[in-house]
C-alpha positions as CSV (number, residue, x, y, z in Angstrom):
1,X,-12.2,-24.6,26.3
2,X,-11.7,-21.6,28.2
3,X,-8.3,-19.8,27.6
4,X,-6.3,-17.1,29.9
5,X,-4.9,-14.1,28.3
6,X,-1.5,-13.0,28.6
7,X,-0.1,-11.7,31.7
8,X,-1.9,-14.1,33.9
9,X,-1.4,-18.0,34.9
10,X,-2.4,-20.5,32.5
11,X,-6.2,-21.6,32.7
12,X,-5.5,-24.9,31.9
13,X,-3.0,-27.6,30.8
14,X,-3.0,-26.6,26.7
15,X,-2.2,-22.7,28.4
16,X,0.3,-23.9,30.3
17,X,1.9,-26.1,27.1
18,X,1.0,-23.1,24.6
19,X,3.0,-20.9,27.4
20,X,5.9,-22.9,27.7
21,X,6.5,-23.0,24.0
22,X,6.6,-19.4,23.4
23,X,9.4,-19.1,26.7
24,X,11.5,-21.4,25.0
25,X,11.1,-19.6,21.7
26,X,12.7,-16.4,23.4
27,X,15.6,-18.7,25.0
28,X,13.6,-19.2,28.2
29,X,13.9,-22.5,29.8
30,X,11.6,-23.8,32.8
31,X,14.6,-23.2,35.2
32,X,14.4,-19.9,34.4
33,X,10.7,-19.0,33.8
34,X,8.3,-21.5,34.9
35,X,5.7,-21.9,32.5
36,X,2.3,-22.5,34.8
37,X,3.1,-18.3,36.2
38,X,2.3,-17.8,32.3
39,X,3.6,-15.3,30.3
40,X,4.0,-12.0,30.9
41,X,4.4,-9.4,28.5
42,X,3.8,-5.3,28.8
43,X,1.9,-3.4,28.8
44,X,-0.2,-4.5,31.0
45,X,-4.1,-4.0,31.0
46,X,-5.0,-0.6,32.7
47,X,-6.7,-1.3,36.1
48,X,-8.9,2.2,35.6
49,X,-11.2,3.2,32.5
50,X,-10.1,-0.2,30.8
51,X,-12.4,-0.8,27.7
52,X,-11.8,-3.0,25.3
53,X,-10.7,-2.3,22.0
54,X,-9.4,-3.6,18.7
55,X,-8.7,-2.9,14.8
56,X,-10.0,-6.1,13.5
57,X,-13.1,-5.2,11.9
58,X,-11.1,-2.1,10.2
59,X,-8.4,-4.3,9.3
60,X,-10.9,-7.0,7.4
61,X,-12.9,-4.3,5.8
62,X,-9.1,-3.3,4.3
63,X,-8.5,-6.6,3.2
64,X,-11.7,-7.8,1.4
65,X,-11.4,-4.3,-0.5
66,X,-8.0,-5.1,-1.3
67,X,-9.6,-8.6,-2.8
68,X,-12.1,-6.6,-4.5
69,X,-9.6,-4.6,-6.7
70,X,-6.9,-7.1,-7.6
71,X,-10.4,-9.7,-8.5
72,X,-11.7,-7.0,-10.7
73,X,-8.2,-5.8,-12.1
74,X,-6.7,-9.2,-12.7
75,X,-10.5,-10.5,-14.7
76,X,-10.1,-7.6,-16.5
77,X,-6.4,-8.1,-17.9
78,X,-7.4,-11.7,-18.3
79,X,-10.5,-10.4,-20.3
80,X,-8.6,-8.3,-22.5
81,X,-6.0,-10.9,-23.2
82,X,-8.8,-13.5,-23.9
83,X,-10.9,-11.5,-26.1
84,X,-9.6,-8.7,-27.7
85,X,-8.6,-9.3,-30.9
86,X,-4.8,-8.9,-31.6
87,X,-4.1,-8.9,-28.3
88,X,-1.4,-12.2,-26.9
89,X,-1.9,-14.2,-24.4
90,X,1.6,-14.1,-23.3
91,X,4.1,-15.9,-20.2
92,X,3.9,-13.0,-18.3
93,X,-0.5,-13.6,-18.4
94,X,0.0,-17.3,-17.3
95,X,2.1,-15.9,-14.6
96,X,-0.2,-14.0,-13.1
97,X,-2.8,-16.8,-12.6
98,X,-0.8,-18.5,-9.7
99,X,-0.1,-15.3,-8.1
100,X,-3.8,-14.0,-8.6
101,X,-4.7,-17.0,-6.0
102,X,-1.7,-16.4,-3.9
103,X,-3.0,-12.6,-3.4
104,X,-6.4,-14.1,-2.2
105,X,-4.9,-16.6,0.3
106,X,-2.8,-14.3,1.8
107,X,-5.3,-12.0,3.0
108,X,-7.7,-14.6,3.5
109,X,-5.0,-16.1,6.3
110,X,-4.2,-12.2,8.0
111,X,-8.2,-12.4,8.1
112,X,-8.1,-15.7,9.6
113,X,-5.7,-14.5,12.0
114,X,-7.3,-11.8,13.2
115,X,-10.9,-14.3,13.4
116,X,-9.2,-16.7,15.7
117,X,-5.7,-15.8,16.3
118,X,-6.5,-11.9,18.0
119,X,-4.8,-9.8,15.4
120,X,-5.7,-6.0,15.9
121,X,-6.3,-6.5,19.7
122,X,-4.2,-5.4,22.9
123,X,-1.4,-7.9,23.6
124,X,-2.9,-7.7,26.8
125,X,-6.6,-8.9,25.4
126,X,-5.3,-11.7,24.1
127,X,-5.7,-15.5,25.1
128,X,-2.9,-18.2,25.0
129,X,-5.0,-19.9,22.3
130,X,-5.6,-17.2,20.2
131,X,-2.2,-16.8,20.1
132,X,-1.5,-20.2,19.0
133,X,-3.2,-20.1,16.0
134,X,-1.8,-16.8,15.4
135,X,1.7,-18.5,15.4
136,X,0.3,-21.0,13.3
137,X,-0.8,-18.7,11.0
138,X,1.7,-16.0,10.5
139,X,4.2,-17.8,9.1
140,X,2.3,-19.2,6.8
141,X,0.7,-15.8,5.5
142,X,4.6,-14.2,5.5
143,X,5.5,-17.2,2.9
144,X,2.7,-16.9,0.8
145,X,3.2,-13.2,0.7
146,X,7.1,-13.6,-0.6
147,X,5.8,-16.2,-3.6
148,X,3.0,-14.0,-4.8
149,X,4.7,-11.1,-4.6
150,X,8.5,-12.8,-6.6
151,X,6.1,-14.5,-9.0
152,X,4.1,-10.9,-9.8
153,X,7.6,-9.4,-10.1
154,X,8.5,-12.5,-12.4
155,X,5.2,-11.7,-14.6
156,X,6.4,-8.0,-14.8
157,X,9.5,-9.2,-15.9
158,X,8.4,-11.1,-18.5
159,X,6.4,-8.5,-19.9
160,X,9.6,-6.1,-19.8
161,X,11.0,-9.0,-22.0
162,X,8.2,-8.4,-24.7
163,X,8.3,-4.5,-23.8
164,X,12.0,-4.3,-25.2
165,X,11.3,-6.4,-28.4
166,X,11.4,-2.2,-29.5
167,X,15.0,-1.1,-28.0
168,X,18.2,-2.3,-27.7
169,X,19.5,-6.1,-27.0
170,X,21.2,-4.9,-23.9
171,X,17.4,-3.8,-22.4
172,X,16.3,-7.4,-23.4
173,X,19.6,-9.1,-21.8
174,X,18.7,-6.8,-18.7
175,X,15.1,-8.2,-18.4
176,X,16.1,-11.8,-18.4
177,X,18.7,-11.3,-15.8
178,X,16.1,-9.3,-14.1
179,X,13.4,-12.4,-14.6
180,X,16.0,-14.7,-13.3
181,X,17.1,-12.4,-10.1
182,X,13.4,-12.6,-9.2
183,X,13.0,-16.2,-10.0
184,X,16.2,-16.5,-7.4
185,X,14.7,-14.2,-5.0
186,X,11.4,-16.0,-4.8
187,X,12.8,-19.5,-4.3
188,X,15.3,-18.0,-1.8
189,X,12.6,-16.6,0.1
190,X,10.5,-19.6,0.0
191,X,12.9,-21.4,1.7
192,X,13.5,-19.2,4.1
193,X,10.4,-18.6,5.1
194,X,10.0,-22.1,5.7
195,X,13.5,-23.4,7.4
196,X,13.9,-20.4,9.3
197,X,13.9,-22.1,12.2
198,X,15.7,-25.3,13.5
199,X,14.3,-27.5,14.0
200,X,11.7,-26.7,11.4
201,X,8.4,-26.3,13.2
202,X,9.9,-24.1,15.8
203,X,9.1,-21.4,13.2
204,X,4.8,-22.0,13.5
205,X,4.0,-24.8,16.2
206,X,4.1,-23.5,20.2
207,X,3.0,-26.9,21.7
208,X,6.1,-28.8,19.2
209,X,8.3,-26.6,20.6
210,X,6.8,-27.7,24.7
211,X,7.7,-31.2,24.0
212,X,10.7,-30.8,22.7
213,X,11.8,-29.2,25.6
214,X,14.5,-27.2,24.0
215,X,15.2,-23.7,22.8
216,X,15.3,-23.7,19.1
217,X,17.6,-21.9,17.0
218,X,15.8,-19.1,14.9
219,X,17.0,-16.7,12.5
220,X,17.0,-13.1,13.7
221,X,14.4,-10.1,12.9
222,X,17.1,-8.4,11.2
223,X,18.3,-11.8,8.8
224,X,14.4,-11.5,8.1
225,X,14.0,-7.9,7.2
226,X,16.7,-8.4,4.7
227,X,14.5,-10.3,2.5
228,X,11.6,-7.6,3.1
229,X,14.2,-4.9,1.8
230,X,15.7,-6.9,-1.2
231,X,11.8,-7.1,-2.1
232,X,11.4,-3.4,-1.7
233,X,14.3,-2.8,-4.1
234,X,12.9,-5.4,-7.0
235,X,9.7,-3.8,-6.6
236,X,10.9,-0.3,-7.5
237,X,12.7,-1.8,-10.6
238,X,10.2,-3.7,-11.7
239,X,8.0,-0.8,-11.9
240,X,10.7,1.6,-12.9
241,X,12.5,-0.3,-16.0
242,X,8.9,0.0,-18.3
243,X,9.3,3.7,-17.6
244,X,12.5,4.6,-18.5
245,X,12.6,2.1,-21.8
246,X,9.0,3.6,-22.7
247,X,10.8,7.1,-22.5
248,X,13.3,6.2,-24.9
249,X,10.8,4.4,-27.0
250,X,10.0,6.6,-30.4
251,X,6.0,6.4,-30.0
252,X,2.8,8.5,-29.4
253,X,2.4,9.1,-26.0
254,X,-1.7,7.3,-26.4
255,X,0.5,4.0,-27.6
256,X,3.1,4.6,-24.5
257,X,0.5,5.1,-21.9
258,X,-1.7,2.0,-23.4
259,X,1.3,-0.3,-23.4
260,X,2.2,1.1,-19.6
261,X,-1.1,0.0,-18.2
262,X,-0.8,-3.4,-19.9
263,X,0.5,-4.7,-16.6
264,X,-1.8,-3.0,-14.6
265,X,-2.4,-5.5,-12.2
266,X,1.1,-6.6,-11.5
267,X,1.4,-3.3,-10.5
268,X,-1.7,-3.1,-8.4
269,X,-0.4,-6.3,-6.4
270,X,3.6,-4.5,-5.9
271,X,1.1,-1.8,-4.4
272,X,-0.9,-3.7,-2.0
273,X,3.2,-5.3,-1.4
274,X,3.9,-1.7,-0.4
275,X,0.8,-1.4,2.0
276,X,0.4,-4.8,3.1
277,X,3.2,-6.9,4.3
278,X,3.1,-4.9,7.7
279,X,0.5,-7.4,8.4
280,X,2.5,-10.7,7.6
């Protein structure tokens, strides 16, 4: 089915649906926007030397090289865990099992989104479909990224845990509360994520929202970004506390860098945290 893009009328009577949705999501009722003008949203596409243009390609090359590494990184703990002898298979290697296949569906949905839901185009190159599936998708990818990323930080904690079997009780006692911060942090963030919005499906499905005929009640950008800079803060602890106890440890520095890069690809997933969530 053919769809307009943004900025001009609906092509047809899912547009027109798909349009009304998204005015009601900002607060705009059919009394105050009629849906069938469409939606209209600047910039506007240039009338002279318009070409089309879009970061999609780039952005999916990014992302399957992103799977590439943590694949190869996380087989490669796994490996060394399985077998090198007198090496433990510990909590914080379970751990990171779960969140391995959490960091290949959430790329996998920002690739999906940008296949059918016209991520990396102009607003204005967009269609009322694409965009759709792009609110169905979102979402979806934003919660998956907060429970990968809270149960890496969990696995890192747990391997602090082991880590300060050499120092004091209070670095130990620090871990766990660390562990069960996290643990809080990625429930709290779960559902968030997913009751953000009343009623619920406000926060993923356009044409729910058209038959309800009301404007739902969201929470705002800025109740969200809170949750994006509490998980900025636990990343830089997580990867700070095996630095500072590793300074205070009494060994060579071979055995300190060896036991550093034990959870190297914990720390590889914080990083692609860091670089990717601006996609979510």
């Amino acid at each position: 089915m053919v769809s307009a893009y943004f900025n001009t009328p609906p092509a047809n009577q899912l547009d027109k649906q798909i349009a009304a949705g998204l005015l009601l999501l900002t607060g705009l009722t059919p009394d105050i926007k009629d849906p069938k003008d469409g939606v209209t949203i600047p910039p506007f596409r240039p009338t002279e030397n318009y070409h089309f243009e879009t970061k999609g390609p780039a952005v999916i090359i990014a992302l399957s090289v992103c799977m590439v590494i943590l694949t190869l990184v996380t087989f490669l703990r796994l490996g060394i865990r399985l077998f090198v002898h007198g090496v433990r298979f510990g909590a914080d290697d379970w751990l990171i099992i779960p969140a391995y296949i959490l960091s290949m569906a959430y790329p996998a949905l920002q690739i999906a989104m940008v296949q059918y839901g016209g991520a990396g185009k102009h607003f204005y190159d967009i269609t009322y479909q694409e965009y759709y599936y792009y609110k169905y998708l979102a979402p979806l990818a934003a919660t998956v990224f907060y429970v990968y990323v809270g149960i890496v930080k969990m696995s890192i904690a747990l391997f602090n845990v082991r880590l300060t079997t050499l120092t004091t009780r209070f670095w130990k006692n620090l871990n766990w509360t660390f562990f069960v911060i996290c643990t809080a942090y990625t429930i709290a963030a779960l559902f968030l994520n997913i009751f953000k919005c009343n009623p619920q499906f406000a926060s993923f499905n356009l044409l729910r929202i058209a038959e309800s005929g009301k404007v739902p009640k969201c929470l705002s950008v800025n109740h969200m970004n809170s949750i994006l800079r509490l998980n900025l803060a636990l990343d830089f602890t997580a990867l700070a506390i095996p630095v500072i106890v590793l300074w205070k440890v009494q060994l060579s520095w071979k055995k300190k860098i060896r036991i550093f890069v034990h959870p190297g690809d914990g720390s590889a997933m914080e990083l692609y945290d860091f670089t990717g969530m601006d996609y979510g």
